[in-house]
N, C-alpha and C positions, 0 to 999 in steps of 0.2 A: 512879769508881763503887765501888771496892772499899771504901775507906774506910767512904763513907756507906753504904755496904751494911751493914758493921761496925756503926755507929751505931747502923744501924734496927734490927738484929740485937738489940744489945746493948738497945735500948730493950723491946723485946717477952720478951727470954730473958737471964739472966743469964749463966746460959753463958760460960766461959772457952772453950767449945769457936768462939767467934767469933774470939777475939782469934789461934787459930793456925790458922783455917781459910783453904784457898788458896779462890781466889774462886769453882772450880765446887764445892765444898762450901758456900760463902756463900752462892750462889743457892737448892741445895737447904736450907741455915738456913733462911732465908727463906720458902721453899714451905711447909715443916713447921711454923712457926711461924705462918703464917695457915691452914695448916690447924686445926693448934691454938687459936686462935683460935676460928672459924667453928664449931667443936665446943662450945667453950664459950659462945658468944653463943645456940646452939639452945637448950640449960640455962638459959641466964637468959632468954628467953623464956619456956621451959616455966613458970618461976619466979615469971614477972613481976615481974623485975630489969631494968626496960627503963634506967634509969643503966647497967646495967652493958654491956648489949647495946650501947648505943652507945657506948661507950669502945670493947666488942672489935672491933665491927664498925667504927669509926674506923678503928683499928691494921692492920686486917685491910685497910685502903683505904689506908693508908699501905706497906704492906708492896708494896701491888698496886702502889703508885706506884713504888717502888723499883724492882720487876724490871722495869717498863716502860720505866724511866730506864735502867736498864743494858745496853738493848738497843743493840746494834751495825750499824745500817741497813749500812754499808758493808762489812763483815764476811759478814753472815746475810741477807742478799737478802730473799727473798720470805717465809722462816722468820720473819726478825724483823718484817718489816710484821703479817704472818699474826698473830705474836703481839701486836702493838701494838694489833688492833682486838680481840682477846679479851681482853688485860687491860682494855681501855677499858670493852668490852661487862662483864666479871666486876664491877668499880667500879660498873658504874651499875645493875645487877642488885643489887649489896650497897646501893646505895643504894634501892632500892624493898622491897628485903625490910626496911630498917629503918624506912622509913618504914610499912609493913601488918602488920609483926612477922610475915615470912613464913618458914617453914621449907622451905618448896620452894626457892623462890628461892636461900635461901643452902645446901640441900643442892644445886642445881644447880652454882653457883658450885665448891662444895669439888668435885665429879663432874668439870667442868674444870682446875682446878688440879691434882687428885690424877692426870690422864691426862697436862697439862704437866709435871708431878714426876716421873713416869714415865718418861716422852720423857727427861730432863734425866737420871734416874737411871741410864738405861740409856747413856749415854755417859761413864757417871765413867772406869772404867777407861783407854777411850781419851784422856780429857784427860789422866789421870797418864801415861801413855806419851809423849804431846807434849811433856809437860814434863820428861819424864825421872824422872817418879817411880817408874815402874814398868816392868819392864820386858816388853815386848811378849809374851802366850803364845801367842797365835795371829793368823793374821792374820783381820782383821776387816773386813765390809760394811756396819758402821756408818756411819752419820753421823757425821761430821770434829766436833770442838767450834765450828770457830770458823763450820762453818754451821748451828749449834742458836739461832744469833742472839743471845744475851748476850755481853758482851764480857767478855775475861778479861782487862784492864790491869790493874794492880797498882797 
């Protein structure tokens, strides 16, 4: 997963910041980059740049396919299912707002992802402590990384 996480990274953002990110900074790459995205696909609507809408909002259905793939069923339990039918649901919502050039739809979609990013952001700290990046300041009643359901293989 991390690799091709890289890939899709490096496909949407140039960003050197891919090539040295550990994989829970990869996921949040990721989240931010089809945010970024889904912001620009609203503008070329507004524009009526529907080429361009659908290039972003392809990218932005690839991205979604990524974290979906780098889910970890046997790791993240009921987390990672949970998240498997909202990335599915998020896809198929990007797909009707590109087909009615819908701005709800895809401000719905970013209102989901940006509360997953969230979720996701809010436990960087404790992954770098797991991994010994960091070291622990207090103790915490966080959620563990490896039940936020993405997997961190290398």
């Amino acid at each position: 997963m991390y690799h091709s996480g890289a890939r899709q990274y490096q496909q949407v953002n140039s960003s050197s910041e891919a090539l040295d990110a550990d994989p829970h900074r990869l996921i949040q790459l990721l989240m931010e980059a089809a945010l970024t995205r889904m912001a620009q696909a609203k503008g070329a609507i507004e524009r009526n740049e529907m080429d361009t809408k659908a290039n972003l909002l392809g990218r932005v259905m690839e991205i979604i396919q990524t974290l979906q793939s780098s889910l970890d069923h046997s790791q993240g339990g009921e987390i990672s299912s949970n998240l498997e039918r909202l990335y599915d649901y998020m896809n198929r919502r990007l797909l009707q707002a590109t087909a009615h050039n819908d701005l709800d739809m895809i401000d719905e979609v970013m209102g989901l992802l940006l509360e997953v990013k969230q979720g996701w952001d809010g436990i960087r700290q404790e992954y770098l402590q797991s991994v010994g990046l960091n070291q622990p300041s207090s103790a915490s009643d966080t959620e563990s990384p490896r039940d936020a359901g993405h997997s961190f293989s290398v």
